[in-house]
C-alpha positions in Angstrom: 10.4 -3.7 27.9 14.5 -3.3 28.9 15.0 -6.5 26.6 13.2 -5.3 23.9 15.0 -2.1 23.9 17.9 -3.9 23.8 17.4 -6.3 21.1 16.5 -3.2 19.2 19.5 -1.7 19.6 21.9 -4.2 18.8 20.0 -5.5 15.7 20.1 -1.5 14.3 22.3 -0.3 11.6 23.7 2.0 14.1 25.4 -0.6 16.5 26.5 -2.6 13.6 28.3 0.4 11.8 29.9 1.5 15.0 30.4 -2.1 16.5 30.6 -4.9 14.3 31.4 -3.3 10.9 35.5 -1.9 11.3 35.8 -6.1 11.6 33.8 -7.0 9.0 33.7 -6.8 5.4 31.7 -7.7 2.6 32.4 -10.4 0.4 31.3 -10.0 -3.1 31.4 -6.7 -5.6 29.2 -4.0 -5.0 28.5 -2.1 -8.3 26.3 1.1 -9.6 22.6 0.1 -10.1 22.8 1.9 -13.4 25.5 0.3 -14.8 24.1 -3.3 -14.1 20.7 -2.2 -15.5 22.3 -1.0 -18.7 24.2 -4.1 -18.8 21.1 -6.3 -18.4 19.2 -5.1 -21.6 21.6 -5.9 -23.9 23.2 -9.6 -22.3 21.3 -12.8 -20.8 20.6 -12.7 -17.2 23.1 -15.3 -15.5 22.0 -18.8 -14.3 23.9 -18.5 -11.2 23.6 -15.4 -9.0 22.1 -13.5 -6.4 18.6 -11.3 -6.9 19.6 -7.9 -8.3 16.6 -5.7 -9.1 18.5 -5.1 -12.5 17.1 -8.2 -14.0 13.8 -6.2 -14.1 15.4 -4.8 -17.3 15.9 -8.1 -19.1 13.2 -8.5 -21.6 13.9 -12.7 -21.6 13.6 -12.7 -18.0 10.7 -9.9 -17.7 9.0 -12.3 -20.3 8.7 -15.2 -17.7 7.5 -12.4 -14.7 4.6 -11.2 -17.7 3.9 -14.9 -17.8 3.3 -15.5 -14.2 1.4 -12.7 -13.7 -2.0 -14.4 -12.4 0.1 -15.5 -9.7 2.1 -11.8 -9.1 3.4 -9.0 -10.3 6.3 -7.2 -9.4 8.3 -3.8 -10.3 11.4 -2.3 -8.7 9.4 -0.7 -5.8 8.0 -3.9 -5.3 10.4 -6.1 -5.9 10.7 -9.2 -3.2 14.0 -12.0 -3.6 11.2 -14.7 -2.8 9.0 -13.6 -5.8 12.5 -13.3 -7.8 13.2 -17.0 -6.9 10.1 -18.3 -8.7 10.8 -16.2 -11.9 14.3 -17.2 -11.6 14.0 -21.0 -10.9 11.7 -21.1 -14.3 14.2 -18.4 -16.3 16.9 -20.9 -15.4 14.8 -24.0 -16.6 13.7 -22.4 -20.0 17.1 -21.1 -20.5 18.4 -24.4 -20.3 15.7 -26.2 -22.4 14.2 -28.0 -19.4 10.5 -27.2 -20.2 9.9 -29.9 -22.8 5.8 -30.8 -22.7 6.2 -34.0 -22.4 8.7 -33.6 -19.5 8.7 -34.8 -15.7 9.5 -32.7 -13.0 9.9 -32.9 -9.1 9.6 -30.1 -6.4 11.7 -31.1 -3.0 10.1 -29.3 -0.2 7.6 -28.5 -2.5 5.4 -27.2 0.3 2.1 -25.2 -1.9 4.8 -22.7 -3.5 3.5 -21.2 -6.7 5.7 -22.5 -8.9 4.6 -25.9 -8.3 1.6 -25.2 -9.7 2.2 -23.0 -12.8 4.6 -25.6 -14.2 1.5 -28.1 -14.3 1.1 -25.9 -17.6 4.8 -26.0 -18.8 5.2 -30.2 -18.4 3.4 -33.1 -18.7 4.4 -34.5 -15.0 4.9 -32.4 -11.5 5.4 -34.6 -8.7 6.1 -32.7 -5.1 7.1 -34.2 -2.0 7.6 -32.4 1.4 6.4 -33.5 5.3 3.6 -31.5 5.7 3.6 -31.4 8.9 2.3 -28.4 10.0 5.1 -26.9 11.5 5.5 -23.2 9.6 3.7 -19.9 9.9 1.7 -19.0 7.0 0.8 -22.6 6.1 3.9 -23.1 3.8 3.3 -27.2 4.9 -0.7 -27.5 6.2 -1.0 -31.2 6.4 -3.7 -31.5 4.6 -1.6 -30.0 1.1 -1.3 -33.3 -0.6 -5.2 -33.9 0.0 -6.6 -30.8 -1.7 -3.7 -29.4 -3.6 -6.5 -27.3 -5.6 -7.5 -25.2 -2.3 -3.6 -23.9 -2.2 -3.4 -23.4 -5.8 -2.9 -19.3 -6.6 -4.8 -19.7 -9.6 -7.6 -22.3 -11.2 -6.3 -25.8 -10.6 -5.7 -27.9 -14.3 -7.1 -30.7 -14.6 -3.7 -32.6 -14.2 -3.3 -30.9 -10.7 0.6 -31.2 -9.1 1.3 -35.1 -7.5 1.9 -33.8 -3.9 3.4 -36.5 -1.5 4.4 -36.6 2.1 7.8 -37.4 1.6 11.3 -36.8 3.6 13.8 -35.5 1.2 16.8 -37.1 2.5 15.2 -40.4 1.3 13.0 -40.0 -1.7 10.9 -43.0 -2.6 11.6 -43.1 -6.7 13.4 -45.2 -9.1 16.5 -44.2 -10.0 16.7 -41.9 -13.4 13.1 -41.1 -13.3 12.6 -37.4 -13.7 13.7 -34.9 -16.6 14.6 -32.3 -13.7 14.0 -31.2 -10.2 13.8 -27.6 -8.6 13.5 -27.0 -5.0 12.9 -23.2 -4.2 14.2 -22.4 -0.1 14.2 -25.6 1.2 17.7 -27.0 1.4 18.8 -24.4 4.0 15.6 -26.3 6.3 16.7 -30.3 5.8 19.6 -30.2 8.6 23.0 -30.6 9.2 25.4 -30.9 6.3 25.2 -34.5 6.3 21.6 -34.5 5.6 21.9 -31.5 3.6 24.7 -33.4 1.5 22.2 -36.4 1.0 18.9 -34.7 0.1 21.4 -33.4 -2.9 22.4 -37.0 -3.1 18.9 -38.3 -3.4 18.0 -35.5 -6.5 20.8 -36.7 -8.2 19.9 -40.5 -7.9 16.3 -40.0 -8.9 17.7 -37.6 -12.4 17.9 -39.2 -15.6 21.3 -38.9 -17.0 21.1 -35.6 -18.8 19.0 -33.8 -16.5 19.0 -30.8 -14.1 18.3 -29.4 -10.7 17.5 -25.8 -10.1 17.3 -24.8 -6.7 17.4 -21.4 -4.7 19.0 -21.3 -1.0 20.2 -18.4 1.5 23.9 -17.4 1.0 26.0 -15.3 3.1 27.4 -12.0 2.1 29.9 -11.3 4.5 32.9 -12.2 6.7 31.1 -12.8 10.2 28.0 -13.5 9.2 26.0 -17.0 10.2 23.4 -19.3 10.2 20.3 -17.4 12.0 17.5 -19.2 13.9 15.4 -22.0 12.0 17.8 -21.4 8.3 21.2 -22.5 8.0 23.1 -19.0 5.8 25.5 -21.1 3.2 28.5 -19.8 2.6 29.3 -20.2 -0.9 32.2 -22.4 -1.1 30.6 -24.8 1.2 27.6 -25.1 -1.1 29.6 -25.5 -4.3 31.2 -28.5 -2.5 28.4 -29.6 -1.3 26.5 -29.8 -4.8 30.0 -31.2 -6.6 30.7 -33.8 -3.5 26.9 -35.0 -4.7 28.0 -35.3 -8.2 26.6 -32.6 -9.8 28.8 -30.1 -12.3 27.8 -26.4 -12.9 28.9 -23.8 -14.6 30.8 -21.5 -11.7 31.8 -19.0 -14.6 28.6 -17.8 -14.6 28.3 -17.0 -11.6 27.0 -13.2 -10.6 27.8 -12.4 -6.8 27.4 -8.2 -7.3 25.8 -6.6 -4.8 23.6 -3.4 -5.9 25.2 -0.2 -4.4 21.3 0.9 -3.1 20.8 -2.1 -0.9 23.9 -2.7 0.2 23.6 1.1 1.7 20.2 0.2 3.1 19.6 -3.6 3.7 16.6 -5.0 5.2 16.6 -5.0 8.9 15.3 -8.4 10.1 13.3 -9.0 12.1 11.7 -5.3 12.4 11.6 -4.5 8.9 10.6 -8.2 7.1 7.9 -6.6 5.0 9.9 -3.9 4.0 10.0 -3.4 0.1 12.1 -3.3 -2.3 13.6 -7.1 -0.3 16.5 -7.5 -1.5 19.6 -8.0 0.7 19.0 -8.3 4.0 21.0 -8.1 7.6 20.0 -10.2 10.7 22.6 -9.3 13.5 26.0 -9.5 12.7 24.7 -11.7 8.8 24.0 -10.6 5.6 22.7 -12.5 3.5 20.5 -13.1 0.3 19.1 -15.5 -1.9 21.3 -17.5 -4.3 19.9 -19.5 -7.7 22.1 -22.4 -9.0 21.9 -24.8 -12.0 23.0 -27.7 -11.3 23.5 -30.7 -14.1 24.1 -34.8 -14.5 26.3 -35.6 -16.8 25.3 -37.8 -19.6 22.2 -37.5 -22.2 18.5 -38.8 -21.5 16.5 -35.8 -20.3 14.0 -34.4 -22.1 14.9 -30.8 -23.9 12.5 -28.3 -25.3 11.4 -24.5 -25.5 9.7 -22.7 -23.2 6.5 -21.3 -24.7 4.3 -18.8 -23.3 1.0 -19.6 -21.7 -2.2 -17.7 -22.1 -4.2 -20.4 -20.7 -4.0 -19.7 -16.7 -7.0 -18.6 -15.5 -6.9 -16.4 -12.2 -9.1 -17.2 -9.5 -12.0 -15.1 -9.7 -13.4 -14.4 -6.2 -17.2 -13.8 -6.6 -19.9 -14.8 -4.0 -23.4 -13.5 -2.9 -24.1 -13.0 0.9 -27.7 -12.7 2.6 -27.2 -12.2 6.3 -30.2 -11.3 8.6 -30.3 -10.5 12.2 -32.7 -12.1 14.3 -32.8 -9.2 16.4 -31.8 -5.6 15.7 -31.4 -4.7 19.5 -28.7 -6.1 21.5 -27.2 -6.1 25.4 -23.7 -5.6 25.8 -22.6 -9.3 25.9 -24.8 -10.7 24.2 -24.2 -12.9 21.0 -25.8 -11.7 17.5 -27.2 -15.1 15.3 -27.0 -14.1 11.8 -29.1 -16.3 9.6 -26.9 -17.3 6.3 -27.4 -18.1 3.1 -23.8 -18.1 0.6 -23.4 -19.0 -3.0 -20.0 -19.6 -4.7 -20.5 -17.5 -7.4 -16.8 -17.8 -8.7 -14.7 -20.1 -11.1 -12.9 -22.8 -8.0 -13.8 -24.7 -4.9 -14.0 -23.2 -1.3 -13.0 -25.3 1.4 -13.0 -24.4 4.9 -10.1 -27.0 6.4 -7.1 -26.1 8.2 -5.2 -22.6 9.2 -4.4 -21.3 5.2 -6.0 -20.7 2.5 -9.7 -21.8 3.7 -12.5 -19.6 2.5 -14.0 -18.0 6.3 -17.1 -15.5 7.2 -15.1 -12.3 7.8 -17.2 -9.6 10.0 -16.2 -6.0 10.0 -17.7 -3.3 12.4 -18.2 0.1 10.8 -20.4 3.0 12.0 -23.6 4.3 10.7 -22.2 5.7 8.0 -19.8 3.2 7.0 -17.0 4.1 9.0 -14.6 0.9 9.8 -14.3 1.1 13.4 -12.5 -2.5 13.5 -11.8 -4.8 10.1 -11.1 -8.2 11.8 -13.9 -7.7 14.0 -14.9 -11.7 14.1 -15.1 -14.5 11.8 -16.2 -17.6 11.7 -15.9 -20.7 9.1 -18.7 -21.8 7.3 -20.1 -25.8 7.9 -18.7 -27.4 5.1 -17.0 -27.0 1.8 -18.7 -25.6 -1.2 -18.2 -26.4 -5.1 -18.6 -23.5 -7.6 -22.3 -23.1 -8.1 -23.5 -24.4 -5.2 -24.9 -22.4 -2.0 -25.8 -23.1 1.9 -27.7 -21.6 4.9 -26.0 -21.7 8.0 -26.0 -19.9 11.4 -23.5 -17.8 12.4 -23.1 -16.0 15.9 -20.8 -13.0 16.4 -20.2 -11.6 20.1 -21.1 -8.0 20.7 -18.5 -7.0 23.6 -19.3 -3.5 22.8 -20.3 0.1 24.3 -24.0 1.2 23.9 -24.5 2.9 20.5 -25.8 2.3 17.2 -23.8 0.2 14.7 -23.2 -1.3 11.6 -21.7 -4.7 10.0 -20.3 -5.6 6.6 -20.2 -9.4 6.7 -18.0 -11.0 4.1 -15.5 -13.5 2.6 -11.6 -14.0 2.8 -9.4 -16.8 2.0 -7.2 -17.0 4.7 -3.6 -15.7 4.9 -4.2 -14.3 1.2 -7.4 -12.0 0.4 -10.3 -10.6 1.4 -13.3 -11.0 -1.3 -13.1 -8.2 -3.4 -16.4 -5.6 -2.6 -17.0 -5.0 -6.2 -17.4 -8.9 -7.2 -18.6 -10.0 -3.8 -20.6 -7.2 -2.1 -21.0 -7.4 1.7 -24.7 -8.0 3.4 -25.0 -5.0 5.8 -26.5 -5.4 8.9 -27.6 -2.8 11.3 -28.0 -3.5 14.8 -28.1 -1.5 18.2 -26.4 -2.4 21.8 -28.0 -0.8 24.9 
């Protein structure tokens, strides 16, 4: 209890203004949200620069957020730098004429991000390598990614589903000059010391065909003291400029766009207390601020394949739709005792359900409400179902739910989620009810 009370008070705004801030300072421009917004609706959004919720007023750039839209959506009271990242990293490539159809592109540390998958529509190729090894919360690398790369996908898998490959980064396994351009959203910042760091770049650059790009999105620090934080190395800027050139790519530093909104430089994101706190924009861990930072970074010579961005109507969103029986072999219950539910389930919706690993697989979620309908407790119990299930097709199973409960009368809604990501809607995917009493 005493060290929690402490960490909370030296991690609050309130010991950092009094403490650490007289010896600090910030290390890039902070200007008027308005004037930034009015700026961004009449001039391009820079290639290289650090999420400002301005670019929300950039029709070009708003125009790639409209198109991933079956993945997320996002407005200034929403607004998240990861979500910025993805828009960003495909601005920056349709900007620059990367998004030819017949192009080939590679994801390093590629994990299941969403990107990945919505430029399956944009080239011909998508190749992703990562190590999957199952070592991040929230299934960023479940091992079994590059084996059903459909069950992460965010929406309906294309046919020509992204090449996913247990690869290390620092030693990628491709010909030299073999892809049109590369992108890596938040990985860099996870492969190391600078010397590994330094040859991951190295190992882009090799596999590039002369002429082509790498866009990639890393944590930057803001400020004079801050530092790397636990598990993600904080660049600061110079060091990753050198970093990129000593690997032999150019870019355009004159472009770059370090400003720092006046709103969220007043109020940054607390970490770790506040890490779902939205608008996310800039954010303070300790004595560190820090953000996100997108660069393009370029090959010299000619080769790589250059064409419009075009957008695509075609993604289809997943459409969660089921029908649940569920039937009690017995209505009345000891306390203790285990409830059997007899089971029957039909994928009713447009992708495949698989019930594998931590993420993303498709699980029996049990609620307890009242008589009425009251939710007493949401996550209640769940349980996975026997196998995986294909669109159309159905199963009966058994489930068994524990009933570690006070006498009374009560109610359950049994249902389906997917894992870190959704519950089944209610209005596609109505829950079986089952009423039940414990004496």
């Amino acid at each position: 209890m005493l060290k929690d009370r402490l960490n909370h008070l030296f991690f609050s705004h309130r010991f950092y203004k009094a403490f650490i801030r007289p010896l600090d300072r910030i290390l890039f421009p902070i200007v008027a949200l308005e004037s930034l917004q009015k700026e961004r609706r009449h001039n391009p959004v820079p290639l290289n620069k650090i999420p400002q919720v301005s670019d929300l007023e950039n029709s070009e750039w708003s125009a790639v957020l409209d198109d991933m839209a079956p993945i997320f959506t996002m407005d200034m009271e929403s607004f998240h730098r990861k979500h910025w990242e993805f828009v960003q990293l495909v601005y920056m490539l349709a900007r620059d004429r990367r998004l030819h159809p017949q192009a080939a592109c590679l994801a390093v540390g590629a994990g299941r991000e969403p990107v990945v998958y919505y430029l399956t529509h944009k080239v011909r190729r998508v190749t992703g390598v990562d190590l999957y090894a199952g070592t991040y919360l929230g299934g960023e690398d479940e091992p079994d990614i590059p084996d059903h790369p459909a069950k992460y996908a965010p929406f309906v898998c294309p046919p020509q589903s992204p090449d996913l490959r247990r690869m290390d980064a620092r030693n990628l396994d491709f010909k030299d000059n073999s892809y049109d351009f590369v992108f890596s959203a938040s990985s860099i910042e996870h492969f190391g010391d600078m010397r590994e760091i330094r040859r991951s770049l190295e190992e882009m650059y090799r596999v590039l065909k002369p002429g082509g790009a790498a866009a990639i999105t890393t944590e930057i620090r803001l400020n004079r003291l801050g530092r790397s934080i636990p598990n993600t190395r904080i660049f600061h800027l110079d060091t990753l400029l050198n970093l990129c050139r000593g690997a032999g790519f150019t870019l355009d530093v004159d472009s770059m766009d370090m400003r720092i909104e006046a709103p969220f430089h007043q109020d940054p994101v607390k970490l770790p207390e506040q890490v779902l706190r939205r608008p996310h924009v800039i954010l303070r861990y300790f004595s560190t601020w820090f953000s996100s930072l997108s660069l393009l970074l370029c090959k010299p010579g000619t080769g790589a394949l250059r064409g419009e961005w075009r957008a695509n109507p075609s993604i289809t969103p997943l459409d969660y739709n089921a029908r649940i029986t569920a039937e009690a072999q017995t209505s009345m219950l000891s306390r203790g005792a285990r409830m059997q539910l007899q089971m029957k389930l039909e994928n009713t919706g447009n992708f495949d359900w698989y019930t594998g690993g931590g993420s993303h697989r498709i699980a029996v979620g049990v609620q307890l409400r009242d008589r009425s309908d009251g939710l007493i407790d949401r996550d209640f119990h769940q349980f996975t179902i026997p196998r995986d299930l294909p669109r159309g097709d159905s199963l009966s199973f058994v489930g068994s739910v524990p009933l570690a409960l006070a006498p009374g009368k009560y109610r359950l809604w049994v249902t389906l989620k997917r894992e870190f990501i959704t519950w089944f809607p209610e209005s596609s995917c109505p829950p079986a009810r089952v009423d039940f009493q414990v004496s």
